[in-house]
N, C-alpha and C positions, 0 to 999 in steps of 0.2 A: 591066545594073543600071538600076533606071530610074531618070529624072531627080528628085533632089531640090531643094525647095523652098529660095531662099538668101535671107537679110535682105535688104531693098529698100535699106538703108543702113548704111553702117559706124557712128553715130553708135547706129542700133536694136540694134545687136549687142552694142554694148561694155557700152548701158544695161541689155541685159537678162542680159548673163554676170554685169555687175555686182551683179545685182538679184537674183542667184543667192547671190553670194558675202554681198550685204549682210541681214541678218537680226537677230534678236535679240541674240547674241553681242557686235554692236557697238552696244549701246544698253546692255545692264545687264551687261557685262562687261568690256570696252574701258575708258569712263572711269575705272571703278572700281580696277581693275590698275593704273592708270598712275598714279593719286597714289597707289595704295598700294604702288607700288616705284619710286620714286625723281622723280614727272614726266616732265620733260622727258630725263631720264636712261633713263628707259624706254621713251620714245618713241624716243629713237635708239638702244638694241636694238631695239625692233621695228621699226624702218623698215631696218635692217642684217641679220636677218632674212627680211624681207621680200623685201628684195633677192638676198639668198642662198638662201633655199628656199622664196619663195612664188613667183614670179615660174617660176624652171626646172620647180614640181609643174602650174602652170596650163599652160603650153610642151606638158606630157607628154599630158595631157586634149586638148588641142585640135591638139596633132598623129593624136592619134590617129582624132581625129574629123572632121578634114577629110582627109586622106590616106586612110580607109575611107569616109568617109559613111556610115555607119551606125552605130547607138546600140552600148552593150556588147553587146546581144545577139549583135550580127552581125561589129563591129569586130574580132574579134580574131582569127574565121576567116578572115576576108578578108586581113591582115596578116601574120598566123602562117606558118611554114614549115610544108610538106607533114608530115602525120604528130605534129606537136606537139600540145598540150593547155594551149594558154593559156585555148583558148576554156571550159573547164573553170569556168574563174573568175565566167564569166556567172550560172554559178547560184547564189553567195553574196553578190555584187555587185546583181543587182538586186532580193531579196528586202531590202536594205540599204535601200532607195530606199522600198518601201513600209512600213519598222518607221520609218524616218525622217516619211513623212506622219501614218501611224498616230496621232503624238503632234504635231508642230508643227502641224496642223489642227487641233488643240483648244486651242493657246496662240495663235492668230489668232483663234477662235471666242471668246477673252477677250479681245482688244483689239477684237473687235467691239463688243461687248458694253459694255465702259468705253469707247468711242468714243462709243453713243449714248446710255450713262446720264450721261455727262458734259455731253454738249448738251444734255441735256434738263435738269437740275439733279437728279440724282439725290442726287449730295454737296452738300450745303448748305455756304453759306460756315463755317467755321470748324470742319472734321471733323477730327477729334485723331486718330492715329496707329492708336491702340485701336480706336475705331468706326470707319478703313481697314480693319483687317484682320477684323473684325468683320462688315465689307461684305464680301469678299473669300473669307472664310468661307464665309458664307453662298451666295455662286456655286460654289466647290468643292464642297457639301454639295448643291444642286440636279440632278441629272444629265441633265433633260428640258432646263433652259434650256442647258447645255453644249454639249448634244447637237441642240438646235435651232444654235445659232450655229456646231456646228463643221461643221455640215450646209447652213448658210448661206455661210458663207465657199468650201466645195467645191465647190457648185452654180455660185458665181461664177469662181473659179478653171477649172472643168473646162469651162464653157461659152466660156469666151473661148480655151481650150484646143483646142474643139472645130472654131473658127472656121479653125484653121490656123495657121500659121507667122507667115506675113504677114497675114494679115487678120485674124490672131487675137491671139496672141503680141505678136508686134510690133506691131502696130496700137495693142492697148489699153495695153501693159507700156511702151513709149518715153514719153507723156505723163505714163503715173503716175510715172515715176522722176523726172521732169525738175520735178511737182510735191511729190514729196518732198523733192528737192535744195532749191527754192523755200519750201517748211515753214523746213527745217531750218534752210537761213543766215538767212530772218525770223526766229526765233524765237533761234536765238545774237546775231543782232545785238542784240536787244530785250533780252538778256542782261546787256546794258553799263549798262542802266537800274536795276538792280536793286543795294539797298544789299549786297549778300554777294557784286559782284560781283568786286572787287580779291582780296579773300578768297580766293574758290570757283578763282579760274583762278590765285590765287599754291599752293592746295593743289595741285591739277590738275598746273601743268606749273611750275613754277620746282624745277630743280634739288635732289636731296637725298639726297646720300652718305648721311645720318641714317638716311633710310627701305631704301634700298638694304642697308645693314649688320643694321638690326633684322628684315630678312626672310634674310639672308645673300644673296651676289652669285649663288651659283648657282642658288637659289630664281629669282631674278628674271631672270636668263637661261632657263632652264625656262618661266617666265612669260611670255617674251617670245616664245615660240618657240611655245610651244603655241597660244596667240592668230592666231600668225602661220599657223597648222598649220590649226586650227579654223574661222577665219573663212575661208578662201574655198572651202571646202565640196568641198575635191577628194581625189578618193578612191573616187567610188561611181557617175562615168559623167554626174551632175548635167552638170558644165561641158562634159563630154566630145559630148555633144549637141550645142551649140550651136557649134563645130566645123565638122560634118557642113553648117550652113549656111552656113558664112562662103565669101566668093568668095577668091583670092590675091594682093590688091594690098597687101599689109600682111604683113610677118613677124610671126610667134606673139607673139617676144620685145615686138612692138612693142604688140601688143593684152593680152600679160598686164601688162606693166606700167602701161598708161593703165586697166587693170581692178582693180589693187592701189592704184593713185593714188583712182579713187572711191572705193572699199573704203574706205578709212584715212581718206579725206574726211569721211567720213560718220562715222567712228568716234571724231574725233577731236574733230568737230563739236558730235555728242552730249554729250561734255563741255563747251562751252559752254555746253551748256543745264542739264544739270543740277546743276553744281554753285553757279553762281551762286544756283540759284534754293535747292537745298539749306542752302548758307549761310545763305541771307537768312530764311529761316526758322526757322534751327537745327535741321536733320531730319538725325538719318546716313543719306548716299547708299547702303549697303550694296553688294550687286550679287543678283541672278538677280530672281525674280520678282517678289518683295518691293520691291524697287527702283520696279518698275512702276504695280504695284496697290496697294501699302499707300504707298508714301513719296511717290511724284511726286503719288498721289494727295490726297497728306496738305496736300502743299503748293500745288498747284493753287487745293483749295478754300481758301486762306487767304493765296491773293495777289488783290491787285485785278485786276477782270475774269478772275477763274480758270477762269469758264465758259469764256469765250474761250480761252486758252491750253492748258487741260487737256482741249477738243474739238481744238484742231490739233496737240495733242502726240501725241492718244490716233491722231489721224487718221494723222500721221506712222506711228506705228509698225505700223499695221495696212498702209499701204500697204510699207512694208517690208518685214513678212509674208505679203503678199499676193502679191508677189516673187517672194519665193524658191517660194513654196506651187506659183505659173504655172510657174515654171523646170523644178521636179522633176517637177511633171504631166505636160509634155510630154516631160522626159526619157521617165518612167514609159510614155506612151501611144505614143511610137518604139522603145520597146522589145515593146512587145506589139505594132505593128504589123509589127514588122522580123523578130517570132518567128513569127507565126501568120497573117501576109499577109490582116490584115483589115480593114478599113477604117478612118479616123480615127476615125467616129462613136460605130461598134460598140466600139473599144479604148477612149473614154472611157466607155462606160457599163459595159464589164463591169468597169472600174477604179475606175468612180465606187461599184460595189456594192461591189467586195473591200476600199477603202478605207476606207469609212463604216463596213463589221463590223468591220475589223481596229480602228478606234478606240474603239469601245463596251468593250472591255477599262481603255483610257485615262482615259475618262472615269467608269468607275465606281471605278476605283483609286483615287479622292478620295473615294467616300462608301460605295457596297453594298460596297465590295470594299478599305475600307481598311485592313481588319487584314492584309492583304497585304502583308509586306515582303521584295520578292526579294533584294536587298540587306543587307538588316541594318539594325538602328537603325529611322528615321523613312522610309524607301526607298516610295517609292511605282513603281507598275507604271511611271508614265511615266520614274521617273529608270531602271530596267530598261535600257526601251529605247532611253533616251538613251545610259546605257551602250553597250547594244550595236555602237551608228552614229557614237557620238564614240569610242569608246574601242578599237572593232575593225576594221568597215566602212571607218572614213576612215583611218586609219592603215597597215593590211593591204592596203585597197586602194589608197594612194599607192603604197607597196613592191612592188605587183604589175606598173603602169601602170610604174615606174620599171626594176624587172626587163625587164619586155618589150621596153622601147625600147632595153635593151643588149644580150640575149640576144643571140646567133646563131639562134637559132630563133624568136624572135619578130621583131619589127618592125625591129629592128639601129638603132645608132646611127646607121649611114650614113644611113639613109634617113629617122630620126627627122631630123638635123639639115638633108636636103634639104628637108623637106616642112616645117619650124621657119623657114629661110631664103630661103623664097620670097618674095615680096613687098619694099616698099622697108619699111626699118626695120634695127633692131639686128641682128644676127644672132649666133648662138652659134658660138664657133671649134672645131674639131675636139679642139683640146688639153682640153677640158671635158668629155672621154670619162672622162677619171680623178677627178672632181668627181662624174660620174653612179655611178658602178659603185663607187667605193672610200668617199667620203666624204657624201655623201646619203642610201645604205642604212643605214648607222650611224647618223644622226641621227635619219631615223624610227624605227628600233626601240628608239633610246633614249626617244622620243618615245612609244613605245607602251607602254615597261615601266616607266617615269615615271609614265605612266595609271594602271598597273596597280596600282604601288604603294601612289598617293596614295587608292584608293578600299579599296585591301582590308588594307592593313598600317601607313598611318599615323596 
């Protein structure tokens, strides 16, 4: 086997698993959940969560990636007992990874976009809600300017991809996370100035049996669970990558939890910023993308200094997507090198072409192609394929990564928990075999027919 490339530092590792995990989800979906099921009541479901099934699914990804060193493609024959057919898995697992870029490159390619129509004054002071979406519109309705920024953002992503691991990856992903982190507590702390701001963080996190009963308790357990499922992006080999580089002075336990600790940082953070600012405005926070482009932008333009704020807000979240965008490219380009033993360069340009066609579907779903609804109702192509990667990819393939590591024929718990308890850190006890195999399996497939439900039956 030959030698792989390892992060030059523990600190580059953890920012860029993190920077996998950290994404959109926790900006217009995070704060929003959480005053709308109870606050702070919901924050400790999901941090009790967190603990109980995000922490053991990240374990699973990153045992299995530094115990093989190599991405899904290769990881599971090398693991697998003689004769098995885990490795079988590889081929619906990493078609997952590129229906995944297909569409989050073109929702980076709009915080590009509002990034530099914000700096430049695009929204004039005092833009009303209406003329947000109105603006907003009119970018969905465009597919040249889409299709330039989501081809923008891929050119930047796949080039710093191209550079390597360390010289690449690492190199440019460790600074930009660390001035995201630096965005995001400036801009909460500058939160405390704003008259909605007692308001916006008493809605946010103070306590509320109220809100908890008017959604019912199992609603907001589901809520809690699924967020906890969703945000660290495991399931589709993403994290499993990053793995493959890490050295052994640190147990698993010890790196998934200081990776769910940023995760939640970041997610929790987010609601400083925007509810304060929502308040003071009188604008509903909502949640998905509307939250982004029509509200935050609502209110930006009609705080003082909005240009300022609503360029390091826009700035934040593209570097957040720019993240995840680096993370899954190099999953994607060690997988095509691990298949077809072809060099970095070559694996990012033949991925740079399949990636850019496979989104041109994405981006015309909002205008040549929007009487398209695969779904039903108002269904656009991209909520399709979001479907597909939140609601089967990440779920099927937790269940699959979770199987393996107990099976007798794949990787066994024995040697999941040798290769989990290497390093100093926490480590997982043997008695936690009946936690893997009896009571985790249940919870994902409750987790994925929950999915199922909430899009086709209720």
């Amino acid at each position: 086997m030959s030698q792989r490339e390892q992060f030059s530092s523990r600190l580059g590792f953890l920012l860029i698993a993190a920077g996998c995990a950290i994404g959109l989800g926790n900006v217009w979906r995070f704060p929003y959940i959480t005053g709308q099921y109870g606050g702070a009541i919901f924050v400790i479901m999901y941090l009790f969560f967190l603990l109980l099934l995000g922490v053991p699914l990240l374990t699973l990804e990153l045992s299995v990636g530094r115990a093989s060193r190599r991405s899904v493609a290769r990881a599971f024959e090398i693991l697998e007992k003689p004769g098995s057919k885990w490795h079988w898995n590889k081929f619906w697992m990493i078609p997952g990874s590129y229906v995944l870029m297909s569409f989050y490159g073109v929702i980076t390619g709009w915080l590009l976009y509002y990034c530099l129509r914000t700096a430049t004054g695009f929204f004039p002071a005092g833009t009303t809600q209406e003329q947000a979406i109105m603006r907003f519109d009119e970018l969905l309705a465009n597919p040249y300017i889409m299709f330039v920024c989501m081809m923008t953002v891929a050119v930047v992503a796949f080039s710093i991809v191209a550079l390597g691991v360390v010289k690449g990856v690492e190199r440019i992903t460790k600074p930009m996370m660390l001035v995201l982190f630096a965005l995001l507590i400036f801009m909460a702390i500058r939160s405390v100035s704003l008259p909605g701001f007692t308001e916006g963080i008493s809605y946010y996190l103070n306590p509320s049996w109220d809100s908890v009963q008017q959604h019912g308790f199992l609603q907001a357990v589901w809520a809690a669970m699924g967020q906890v499922f969703f945000t660290l992006s495991v399931g589709q080999g993403s994290i499993e990558i990053f793995g493959t580089y890490m050295d052994k002075r640190h147990s698993l336990t010890s790196e998934a939890i200081l990776i769910c600790i940023l995760d939640t940082t970041v997610a929790l953070l987010a609601g400083f910023v925007i509810f304060p600012a929502c308040f003071s405005y009188d604008v509903e926070p909502g949640q998905g993308p509307s939250l982004l482009f029509v509200t935050l932008t609502t209110v930006f333009s009609n705080m003082e200094f909005g240009l300022f704020w609503g360029s390091l807000f826009f700035m934040f979240m593209l570097f957040a997507a720019l993240s995840t965008l680096i993370a899954v490219f190099e999953s994607i380009i060690s997988m095509t090198m691990d298949l077809f033993a072809v060099s970095r360069l070559k694996a990012v340009l033949y991925n740079f072409i399949i990636i850019t066609l496979m989104s041109i579907p994405c981006v015309l779903g909002f205008n040549v192609l929007s009487d398209i609804h695969p779904l039903g109702g108002n269904s656009t192509i991209m909520d399709l394929q979001d479907f597909i990667v939140s609601n089967n990819v990440l779920p099927i393939g937790s269940l699959v990564f979770l199987l393996f590591i107990t099976a007798k024929t794949g990787m066994g718990f024995k040697r999941y928990r040798e290769e989990c308890n290497t390093g100093s850190g926490p480590k997982i006890p043997a008695w936690t075999i009946w936690y893997f195999k009896y009571v985790l399996p249940v919870v994902i497939t409750v987790i994925l027919l929950v999915g199922y439900y909430n899009i086709f039956l209720a």
